[in-house]
C-alpha positions as CSV (number, residue, x, y, z in Angstrom):
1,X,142.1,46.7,118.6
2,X,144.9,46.9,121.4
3,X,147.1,48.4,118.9
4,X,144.8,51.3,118.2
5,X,144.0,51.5,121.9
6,X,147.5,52.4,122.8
7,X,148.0,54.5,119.7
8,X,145.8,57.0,121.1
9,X,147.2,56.9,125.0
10,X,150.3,57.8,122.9
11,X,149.2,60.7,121.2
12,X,149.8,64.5,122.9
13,X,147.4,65.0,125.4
14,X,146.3,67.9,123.0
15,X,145.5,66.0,120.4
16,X,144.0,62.9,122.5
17,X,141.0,65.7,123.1
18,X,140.1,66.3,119.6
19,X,136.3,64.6,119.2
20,X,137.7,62.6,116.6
21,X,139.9,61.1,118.7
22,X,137.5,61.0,121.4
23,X,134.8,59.2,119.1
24,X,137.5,56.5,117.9
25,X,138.2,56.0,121.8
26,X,134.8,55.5,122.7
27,X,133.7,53.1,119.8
28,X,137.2,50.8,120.4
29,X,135.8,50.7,124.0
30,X,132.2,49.4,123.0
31,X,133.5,47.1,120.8
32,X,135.6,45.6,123.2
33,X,133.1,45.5,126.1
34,X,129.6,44.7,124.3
35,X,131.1,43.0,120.9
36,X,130.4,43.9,117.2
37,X,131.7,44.4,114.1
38,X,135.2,45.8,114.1
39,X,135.2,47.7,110.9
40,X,133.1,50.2,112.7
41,X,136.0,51.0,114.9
42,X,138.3,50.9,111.8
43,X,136.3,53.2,110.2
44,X,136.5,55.3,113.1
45,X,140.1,55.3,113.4
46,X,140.7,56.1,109.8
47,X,138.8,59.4,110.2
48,X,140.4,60.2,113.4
49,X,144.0,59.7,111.1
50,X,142.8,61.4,108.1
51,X,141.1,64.1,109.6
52,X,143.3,67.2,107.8
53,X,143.2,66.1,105.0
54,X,140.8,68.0,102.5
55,X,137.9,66.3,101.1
56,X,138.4,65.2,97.1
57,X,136.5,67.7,95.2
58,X,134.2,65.8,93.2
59,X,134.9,65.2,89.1
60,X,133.3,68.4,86.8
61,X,130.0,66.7,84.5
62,X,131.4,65.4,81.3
63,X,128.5,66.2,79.8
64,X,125.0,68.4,80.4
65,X,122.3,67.0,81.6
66,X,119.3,67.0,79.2
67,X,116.3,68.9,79.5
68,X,113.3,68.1,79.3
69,X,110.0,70.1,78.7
70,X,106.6,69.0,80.3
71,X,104.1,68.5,77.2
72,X,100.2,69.0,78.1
C-alpha cells in the first residue's frame, strides 16, 4: 500500500486531481487508518491506471434467442 501511496504523490499535479485518482487516494487512506480488505484499494488502483482505456465491446449472440408464444 506504500507503494501505491507514493505512486500517486508522484504523478503531475494535473493528473493527481482526476476523481479516479482522487477515489484510489481516499480508499488507500481508509484502509490504512480503519483496516479492511486490501483488494478494495487494488481494485481501486487498477481503475485509476486503466482508466483510457475503452471498455471491451461485448461478443455479437452466436445464435437467436428463441421465441416463444403465450398459449391460452
Amino acid at each position: 500500500m506504500r507503494d501505491a501511496a507514493q505512486y500517486i504523490i508522484k504523478l503531475p499535479k494535473a493528473e493527481r486531481h482526476e476523481p479516479e485518482w482522487q477515489t484510489a487516494a481516499e480508499v488507500l487512506m481508509l484502509i490504512a487508518k480503519r483496516g479492511g480488505d486490501t483488494m478494495i484499494a487494488h481494485i481501486a488502483m487498477m481503475r485509476a491506471l486503466h482508466r483510457h482505456k475503452p471498455k471491451p465491446e461485448s461478443a455479437p449472440r452466436r445464435k437467436r434467442a428463441k421465441v416463444y408464444k403465450i398459449v391460452r
